[in-house]
Jmol script that loads the backbone (N, CA, C; Angstrom):
load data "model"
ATOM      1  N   UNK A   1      -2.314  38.977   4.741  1.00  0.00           N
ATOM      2  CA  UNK A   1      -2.481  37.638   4.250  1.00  0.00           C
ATOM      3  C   UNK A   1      -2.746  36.709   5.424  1.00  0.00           C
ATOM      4  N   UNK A   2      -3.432  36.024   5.111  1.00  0.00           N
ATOM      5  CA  UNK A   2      -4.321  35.076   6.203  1.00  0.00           C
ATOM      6  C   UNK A   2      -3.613  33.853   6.349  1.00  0.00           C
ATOM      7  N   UNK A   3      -2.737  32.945   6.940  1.00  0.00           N
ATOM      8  CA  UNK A   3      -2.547  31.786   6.844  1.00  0.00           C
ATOM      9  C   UNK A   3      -2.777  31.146   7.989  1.00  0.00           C
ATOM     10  N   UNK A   4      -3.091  29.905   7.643  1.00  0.00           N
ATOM     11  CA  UNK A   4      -3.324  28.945   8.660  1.00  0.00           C
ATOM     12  C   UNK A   4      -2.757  27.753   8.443  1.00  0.00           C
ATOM     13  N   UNK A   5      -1.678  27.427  10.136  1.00  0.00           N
ATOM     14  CA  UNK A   5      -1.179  25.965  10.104  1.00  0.00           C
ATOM     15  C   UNK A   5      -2.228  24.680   9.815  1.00  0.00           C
ATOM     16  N   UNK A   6      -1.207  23.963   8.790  1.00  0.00           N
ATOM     17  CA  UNK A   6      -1.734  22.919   8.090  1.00  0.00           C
ATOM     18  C   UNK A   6      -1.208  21.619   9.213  1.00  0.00           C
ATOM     19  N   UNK A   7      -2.020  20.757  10.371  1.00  0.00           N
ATOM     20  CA  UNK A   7      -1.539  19.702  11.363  1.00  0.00           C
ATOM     21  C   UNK A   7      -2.031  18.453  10.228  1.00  0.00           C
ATOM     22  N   UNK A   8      -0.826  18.301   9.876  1.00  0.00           N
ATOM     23  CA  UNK A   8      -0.508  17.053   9.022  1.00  0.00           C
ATOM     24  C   UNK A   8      -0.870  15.282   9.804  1.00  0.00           C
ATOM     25  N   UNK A   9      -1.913  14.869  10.160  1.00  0.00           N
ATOM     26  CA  UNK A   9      -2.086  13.506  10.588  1.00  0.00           C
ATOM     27  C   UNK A   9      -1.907  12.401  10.088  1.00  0.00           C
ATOM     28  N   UNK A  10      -0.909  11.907  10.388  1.00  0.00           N
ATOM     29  CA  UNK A  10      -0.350  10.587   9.069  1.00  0.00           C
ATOM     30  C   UNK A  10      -0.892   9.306   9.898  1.00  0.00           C
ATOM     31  N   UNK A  11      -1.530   9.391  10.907  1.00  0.00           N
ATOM     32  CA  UNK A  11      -1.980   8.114  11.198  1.00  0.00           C
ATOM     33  C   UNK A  11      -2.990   7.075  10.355  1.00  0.00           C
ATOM     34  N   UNK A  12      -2.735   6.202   9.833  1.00  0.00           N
ATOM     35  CA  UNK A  12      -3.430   5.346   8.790  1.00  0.00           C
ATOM     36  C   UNK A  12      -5.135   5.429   8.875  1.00  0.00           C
ATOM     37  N   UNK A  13      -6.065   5.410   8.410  1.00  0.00           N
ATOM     38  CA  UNK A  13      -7.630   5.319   8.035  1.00  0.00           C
ATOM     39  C   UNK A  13      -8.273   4.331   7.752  1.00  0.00           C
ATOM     40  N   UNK A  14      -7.942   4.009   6.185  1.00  0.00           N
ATOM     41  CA  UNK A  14      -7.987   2.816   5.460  1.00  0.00           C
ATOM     42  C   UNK A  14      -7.276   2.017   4.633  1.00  0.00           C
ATOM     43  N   UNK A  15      -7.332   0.765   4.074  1.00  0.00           N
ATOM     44  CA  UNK A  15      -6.641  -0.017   3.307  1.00  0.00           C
ATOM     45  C   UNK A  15      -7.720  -0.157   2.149  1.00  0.00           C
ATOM     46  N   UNK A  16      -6.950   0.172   1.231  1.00  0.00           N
ATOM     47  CA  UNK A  16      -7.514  -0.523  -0.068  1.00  0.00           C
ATOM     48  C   UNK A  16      -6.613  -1.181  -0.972  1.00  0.00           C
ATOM     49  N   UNK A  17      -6.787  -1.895  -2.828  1.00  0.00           N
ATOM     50  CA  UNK A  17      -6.355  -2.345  -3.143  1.00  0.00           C
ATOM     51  C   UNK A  17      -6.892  -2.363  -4.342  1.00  0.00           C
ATOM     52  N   UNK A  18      -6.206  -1.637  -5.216  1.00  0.00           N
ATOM     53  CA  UNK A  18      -6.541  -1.507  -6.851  1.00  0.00           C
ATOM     54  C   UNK A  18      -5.864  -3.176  -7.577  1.00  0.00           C
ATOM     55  N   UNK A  19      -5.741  -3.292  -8.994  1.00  0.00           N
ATOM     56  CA  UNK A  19      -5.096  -4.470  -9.664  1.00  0.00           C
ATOM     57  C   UNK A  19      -3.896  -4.217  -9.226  1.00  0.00           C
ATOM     58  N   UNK A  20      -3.671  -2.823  -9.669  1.00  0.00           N
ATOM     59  CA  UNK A  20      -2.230  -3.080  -9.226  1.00  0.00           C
ATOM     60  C   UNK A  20      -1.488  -2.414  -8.277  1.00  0.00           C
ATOM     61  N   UNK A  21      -2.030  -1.200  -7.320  1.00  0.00           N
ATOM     62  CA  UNK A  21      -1.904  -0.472  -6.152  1.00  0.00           C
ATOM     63  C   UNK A  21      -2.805  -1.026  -4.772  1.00  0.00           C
ATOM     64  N   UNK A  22      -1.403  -0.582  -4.097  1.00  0.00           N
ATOM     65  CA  UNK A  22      -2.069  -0.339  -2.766  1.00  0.00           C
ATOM     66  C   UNK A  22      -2.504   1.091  -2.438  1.00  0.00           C
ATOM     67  N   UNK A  23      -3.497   1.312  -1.558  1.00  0.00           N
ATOM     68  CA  UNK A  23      -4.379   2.501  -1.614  1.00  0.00           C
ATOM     69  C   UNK A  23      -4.367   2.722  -0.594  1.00  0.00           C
ATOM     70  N   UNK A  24      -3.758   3.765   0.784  1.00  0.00           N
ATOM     71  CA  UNK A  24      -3.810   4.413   1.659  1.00  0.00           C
ATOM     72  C   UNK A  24      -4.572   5.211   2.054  1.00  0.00           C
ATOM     73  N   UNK A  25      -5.525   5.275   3.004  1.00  0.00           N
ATOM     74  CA  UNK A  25      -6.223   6.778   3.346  1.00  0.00           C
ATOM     75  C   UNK A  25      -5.858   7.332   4.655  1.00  0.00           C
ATOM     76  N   UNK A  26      -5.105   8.572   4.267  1.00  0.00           N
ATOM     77  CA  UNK A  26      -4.777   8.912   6.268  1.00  0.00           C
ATOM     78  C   UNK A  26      -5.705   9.360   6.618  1.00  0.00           C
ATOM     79  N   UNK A  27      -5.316   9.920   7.875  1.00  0.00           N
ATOM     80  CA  UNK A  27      -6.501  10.811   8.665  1.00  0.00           C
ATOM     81  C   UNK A  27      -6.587  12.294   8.511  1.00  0.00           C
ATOM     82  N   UNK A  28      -5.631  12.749   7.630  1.00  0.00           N
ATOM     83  CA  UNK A  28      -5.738  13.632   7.426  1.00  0.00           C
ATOM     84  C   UNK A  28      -6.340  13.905   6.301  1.00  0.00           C
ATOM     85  N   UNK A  29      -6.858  13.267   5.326  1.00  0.00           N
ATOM     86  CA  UNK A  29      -7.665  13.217   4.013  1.00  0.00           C
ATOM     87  C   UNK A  29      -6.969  12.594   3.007  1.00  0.00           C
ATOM     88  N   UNK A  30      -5.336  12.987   3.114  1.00  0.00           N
ATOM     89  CA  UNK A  30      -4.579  12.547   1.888  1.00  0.00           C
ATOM     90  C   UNK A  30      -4.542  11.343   1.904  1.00  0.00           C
ATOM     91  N   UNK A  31      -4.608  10.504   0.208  1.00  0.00           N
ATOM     92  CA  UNK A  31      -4.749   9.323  -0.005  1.00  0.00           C
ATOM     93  C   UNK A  31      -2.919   8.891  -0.946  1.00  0.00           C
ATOM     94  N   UNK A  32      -2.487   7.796  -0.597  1.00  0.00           N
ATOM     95  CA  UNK A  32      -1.021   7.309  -0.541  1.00  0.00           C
ATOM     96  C   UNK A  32      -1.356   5.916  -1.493  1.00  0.00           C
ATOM     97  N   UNK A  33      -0.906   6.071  -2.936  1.00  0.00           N
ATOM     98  CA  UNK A  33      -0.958   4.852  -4.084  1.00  0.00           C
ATOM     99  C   UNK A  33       0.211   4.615  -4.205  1.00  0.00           C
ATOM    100  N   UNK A  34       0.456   3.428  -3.835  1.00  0.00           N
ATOM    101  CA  UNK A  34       2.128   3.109  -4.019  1.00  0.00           C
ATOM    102  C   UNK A  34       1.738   1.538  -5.029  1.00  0.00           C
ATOM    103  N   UNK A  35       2.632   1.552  -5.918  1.00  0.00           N
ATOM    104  CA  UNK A  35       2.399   0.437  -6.567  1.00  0.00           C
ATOM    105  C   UNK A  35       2.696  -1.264  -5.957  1.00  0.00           C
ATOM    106  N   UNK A  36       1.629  -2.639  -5.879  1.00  0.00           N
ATOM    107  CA  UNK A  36       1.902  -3.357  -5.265  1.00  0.00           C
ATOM    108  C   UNK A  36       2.925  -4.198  -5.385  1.00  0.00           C
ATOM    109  N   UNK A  37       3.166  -4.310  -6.045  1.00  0.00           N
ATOM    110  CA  UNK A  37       4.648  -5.031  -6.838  1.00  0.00           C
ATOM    111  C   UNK A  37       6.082  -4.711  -5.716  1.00  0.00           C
ATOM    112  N   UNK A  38       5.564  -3.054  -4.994  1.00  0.00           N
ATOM    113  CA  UNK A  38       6.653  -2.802  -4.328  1.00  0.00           C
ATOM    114  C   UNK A  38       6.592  -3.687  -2.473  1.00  0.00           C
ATOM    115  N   UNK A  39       5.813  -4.592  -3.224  1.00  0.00           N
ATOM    116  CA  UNK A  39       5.138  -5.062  -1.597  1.00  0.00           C
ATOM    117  C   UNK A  39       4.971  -6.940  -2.040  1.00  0.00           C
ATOM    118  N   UNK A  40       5.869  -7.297  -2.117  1.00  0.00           N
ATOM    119  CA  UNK A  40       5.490  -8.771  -2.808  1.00  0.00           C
ATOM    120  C   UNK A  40       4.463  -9.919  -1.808  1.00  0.00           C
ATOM    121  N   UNK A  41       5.207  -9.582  -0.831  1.00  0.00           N
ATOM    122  CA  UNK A  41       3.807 -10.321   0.107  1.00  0.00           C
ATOM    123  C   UNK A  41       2.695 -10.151  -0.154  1.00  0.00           C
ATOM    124  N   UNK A  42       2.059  -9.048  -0.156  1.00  0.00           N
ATOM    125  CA  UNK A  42       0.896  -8.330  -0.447  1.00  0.00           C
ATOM    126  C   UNK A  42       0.385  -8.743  -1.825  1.00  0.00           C
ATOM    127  N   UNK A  43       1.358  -8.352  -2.681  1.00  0.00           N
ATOM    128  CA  UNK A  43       1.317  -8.574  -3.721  1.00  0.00           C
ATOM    129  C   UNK A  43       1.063 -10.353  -4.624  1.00  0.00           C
ATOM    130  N   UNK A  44       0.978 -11.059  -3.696  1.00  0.00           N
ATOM    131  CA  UNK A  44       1.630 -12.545  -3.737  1.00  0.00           C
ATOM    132  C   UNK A  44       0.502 -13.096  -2.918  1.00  0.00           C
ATOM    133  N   UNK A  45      -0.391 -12.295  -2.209  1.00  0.00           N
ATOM    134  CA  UNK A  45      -1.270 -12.802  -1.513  1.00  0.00           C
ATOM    135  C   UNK A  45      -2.850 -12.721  -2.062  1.00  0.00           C
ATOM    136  N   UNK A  46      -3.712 -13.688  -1.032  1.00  0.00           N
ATOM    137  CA  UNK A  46      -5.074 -14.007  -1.965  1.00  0.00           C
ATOM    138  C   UNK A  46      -5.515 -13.067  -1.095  1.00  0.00           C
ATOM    139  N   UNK A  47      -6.604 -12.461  -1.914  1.00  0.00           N
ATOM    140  CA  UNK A  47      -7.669 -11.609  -1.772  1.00  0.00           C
ATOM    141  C   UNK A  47      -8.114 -11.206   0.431  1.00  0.00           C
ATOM    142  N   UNK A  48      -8.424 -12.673   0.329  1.00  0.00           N
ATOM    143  CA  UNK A  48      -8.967 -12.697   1.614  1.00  0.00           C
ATOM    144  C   UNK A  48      -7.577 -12.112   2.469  1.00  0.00           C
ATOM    145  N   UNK A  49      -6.438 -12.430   1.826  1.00  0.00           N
ATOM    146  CA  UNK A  49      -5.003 -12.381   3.245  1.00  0.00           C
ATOM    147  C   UNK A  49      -4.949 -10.917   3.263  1.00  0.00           C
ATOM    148  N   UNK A  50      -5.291 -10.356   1.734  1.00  0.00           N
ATOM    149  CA  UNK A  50      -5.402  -8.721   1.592  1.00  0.00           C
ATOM    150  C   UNK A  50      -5.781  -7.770   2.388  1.00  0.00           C
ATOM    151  N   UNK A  51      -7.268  -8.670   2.557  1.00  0.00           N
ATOM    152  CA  UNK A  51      -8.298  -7.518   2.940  1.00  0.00           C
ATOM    153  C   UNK A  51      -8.349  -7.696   4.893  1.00  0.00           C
ATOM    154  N   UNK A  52      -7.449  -9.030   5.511  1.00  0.00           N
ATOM    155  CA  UNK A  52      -7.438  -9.024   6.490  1.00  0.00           C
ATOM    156  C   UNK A  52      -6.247  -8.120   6.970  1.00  0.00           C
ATOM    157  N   UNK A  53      -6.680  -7.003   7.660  1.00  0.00           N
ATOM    158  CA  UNK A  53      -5.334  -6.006   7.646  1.00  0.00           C
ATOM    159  C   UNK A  53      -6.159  -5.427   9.426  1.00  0.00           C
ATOM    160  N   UNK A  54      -5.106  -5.380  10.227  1.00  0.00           N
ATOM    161  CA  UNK A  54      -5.367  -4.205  11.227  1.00  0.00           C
ATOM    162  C   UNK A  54      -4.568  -2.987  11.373  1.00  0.00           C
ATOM    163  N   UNK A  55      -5.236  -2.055  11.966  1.00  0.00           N
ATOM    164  CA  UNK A  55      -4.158  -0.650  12.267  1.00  0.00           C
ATOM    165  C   UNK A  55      -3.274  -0.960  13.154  1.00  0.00           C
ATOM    166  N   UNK A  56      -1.998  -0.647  12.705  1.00  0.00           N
ATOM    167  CA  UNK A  56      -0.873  -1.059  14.256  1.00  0.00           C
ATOM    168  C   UNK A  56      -0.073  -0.046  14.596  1.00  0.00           C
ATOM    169  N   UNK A  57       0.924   0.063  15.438  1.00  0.00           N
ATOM    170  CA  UNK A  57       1.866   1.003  16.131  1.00  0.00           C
ATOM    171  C   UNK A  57       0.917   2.824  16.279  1.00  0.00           C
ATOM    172  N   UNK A  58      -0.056   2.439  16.719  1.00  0.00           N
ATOM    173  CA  UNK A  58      -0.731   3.913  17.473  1.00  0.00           C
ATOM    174  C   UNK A  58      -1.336   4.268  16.300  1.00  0.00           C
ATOM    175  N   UNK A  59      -1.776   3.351  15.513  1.00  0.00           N
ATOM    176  CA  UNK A  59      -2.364   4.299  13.872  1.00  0.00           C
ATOM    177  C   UNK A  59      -1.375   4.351  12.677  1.00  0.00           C
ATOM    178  N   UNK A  60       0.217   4.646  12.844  1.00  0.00           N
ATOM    179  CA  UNK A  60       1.169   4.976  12.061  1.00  0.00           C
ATOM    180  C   UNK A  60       1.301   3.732  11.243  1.00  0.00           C
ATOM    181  N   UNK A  61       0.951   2.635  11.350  1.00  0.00           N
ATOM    182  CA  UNK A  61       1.288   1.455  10.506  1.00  0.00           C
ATOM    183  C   UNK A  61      -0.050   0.480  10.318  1.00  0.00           C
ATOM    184  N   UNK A  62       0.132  -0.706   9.663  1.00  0.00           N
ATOM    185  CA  UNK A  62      -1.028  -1.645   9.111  1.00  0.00           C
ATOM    186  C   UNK A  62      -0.153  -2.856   9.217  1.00  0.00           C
ATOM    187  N   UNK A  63      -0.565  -3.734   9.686  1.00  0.00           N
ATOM    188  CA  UNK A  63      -0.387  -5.376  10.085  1.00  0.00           C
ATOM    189  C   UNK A  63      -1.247  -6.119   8.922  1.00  0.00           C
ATOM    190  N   UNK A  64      -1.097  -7.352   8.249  1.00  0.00           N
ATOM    191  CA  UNK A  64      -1.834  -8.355   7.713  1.00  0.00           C
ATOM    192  C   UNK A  64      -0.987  -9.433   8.634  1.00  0.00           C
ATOM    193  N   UNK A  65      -1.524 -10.409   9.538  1.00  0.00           N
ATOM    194  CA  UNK A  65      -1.256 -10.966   9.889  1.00  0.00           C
ATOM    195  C   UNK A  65      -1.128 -12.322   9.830  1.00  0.00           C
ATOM    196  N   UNK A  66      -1.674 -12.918   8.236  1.00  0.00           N
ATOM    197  CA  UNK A  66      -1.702 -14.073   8.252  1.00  0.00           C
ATOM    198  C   UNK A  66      -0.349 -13.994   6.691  1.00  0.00           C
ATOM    199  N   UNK A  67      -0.579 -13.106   6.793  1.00  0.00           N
ATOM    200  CA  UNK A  67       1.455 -13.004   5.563  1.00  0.00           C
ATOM    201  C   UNK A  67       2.346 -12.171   6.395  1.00  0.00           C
ATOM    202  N   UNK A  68       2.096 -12.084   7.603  1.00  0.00           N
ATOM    203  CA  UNK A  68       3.133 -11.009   8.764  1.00  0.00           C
ATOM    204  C   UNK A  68       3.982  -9.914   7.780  1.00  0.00           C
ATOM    205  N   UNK A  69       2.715  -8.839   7.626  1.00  0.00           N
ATOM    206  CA  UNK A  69       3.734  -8.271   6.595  1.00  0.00           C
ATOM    207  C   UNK A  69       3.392  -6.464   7.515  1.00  0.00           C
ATOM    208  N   UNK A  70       3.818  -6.129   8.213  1.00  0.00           N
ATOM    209  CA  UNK A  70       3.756  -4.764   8.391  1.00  0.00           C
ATOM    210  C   UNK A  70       4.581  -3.745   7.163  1.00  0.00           C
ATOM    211  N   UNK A  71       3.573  -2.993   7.554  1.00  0.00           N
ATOM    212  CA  UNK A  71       3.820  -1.279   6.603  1.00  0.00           C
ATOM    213  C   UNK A  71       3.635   0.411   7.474  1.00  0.00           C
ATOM    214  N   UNK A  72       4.264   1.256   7.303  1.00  0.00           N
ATOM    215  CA  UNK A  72       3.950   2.528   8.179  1.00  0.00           C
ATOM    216  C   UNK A  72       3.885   3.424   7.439  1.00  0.00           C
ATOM    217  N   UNK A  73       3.293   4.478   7.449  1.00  0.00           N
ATOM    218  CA  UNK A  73       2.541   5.713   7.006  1.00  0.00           C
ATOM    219  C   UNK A  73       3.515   6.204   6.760  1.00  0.00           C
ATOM    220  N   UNK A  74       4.794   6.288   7.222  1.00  0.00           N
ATOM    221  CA  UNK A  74       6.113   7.158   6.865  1.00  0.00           C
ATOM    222  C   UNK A  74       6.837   6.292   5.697  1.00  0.00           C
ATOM    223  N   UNK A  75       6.943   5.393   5.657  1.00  0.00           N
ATOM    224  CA  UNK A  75       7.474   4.611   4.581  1.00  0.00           C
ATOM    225  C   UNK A  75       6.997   4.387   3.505  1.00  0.00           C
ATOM    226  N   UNK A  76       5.302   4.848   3.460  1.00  0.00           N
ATOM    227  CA  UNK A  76       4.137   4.210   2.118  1.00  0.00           C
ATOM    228  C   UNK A  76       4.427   5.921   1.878  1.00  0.00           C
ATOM    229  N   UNK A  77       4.641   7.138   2.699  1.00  0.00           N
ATOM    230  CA  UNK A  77       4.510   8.306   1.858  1.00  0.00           C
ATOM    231  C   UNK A  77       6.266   8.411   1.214  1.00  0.00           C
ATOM    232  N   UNK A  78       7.300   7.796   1.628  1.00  0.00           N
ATOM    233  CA  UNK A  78       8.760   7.879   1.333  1.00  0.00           C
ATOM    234  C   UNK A  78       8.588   7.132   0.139  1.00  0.00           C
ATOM    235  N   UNK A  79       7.653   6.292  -0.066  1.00  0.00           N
ATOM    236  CA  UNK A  79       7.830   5.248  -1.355  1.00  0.00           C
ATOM    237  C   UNK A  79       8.563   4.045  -1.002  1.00  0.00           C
ATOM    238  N   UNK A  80       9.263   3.771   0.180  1.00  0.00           N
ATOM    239  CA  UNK A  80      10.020   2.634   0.028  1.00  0.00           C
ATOM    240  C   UNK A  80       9.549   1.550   0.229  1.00  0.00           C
ATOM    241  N   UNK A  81      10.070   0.721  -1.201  1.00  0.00           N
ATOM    242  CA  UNK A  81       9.631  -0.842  -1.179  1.00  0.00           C
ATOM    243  C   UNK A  81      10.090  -1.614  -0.168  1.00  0.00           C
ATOM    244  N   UNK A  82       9.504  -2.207  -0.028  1.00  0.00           N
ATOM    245  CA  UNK A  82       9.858  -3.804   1.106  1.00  0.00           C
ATOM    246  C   UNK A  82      11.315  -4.531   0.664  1.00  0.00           C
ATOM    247  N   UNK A  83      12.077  -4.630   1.919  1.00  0.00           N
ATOM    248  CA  UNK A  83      13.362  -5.009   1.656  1.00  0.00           C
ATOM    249  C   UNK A  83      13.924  -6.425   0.961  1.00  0.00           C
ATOM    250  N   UNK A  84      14.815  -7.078  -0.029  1.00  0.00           N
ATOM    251  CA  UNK A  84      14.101  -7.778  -0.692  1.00  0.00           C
ATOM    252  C   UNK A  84      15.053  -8.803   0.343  1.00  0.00           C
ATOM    253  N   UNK A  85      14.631  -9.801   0.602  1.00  0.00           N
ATOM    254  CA  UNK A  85      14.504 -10.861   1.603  1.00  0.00           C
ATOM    255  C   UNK A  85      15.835 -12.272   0.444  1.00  0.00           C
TER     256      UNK A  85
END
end "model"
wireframe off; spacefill off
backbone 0.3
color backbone group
């Protein structure tokens, strides 16, 4: 039997944004839908604050910087919502 190690790359790709998900793409192909509701900033924000997003901490996370809302690749695949403030 033939197997081959699977090198799992969780460093972030892209941002997207369904009605009601946020849409992850790593670098490793797998795509991460977490519902936005679990993200109220995000969720609470206009279009434009959405789509302004950079890659941060080495790839592992995403910045929007005009709602200072960071997120990381380990936490969007754990599911956990944003702490409620």
């Amino acid at each position: 039997m033939n197997t081959s190690a699977y090198n799992a790359d969780t460093r972030i790709k892209s941002v997207d944004f369904s009605n009601e998900s946020l849409v992850v793409g790593l670098m490793d192909g797998r795509i991460i839908s977490v519902p936005l509701i679990f993200y109220p900033r995000l969720f609470n924000a206009t279009k434009k604050q959405g789509l302004n997003w950079k890659i941060a901490g080495g790839g592992y996370g995403v910045h929007w910087p005009e709602i200072d809302e960071d997120l990381s690749s380990e936490g969007l695949l754990l599911g956990t919502p944003a702490p409620i403030a």
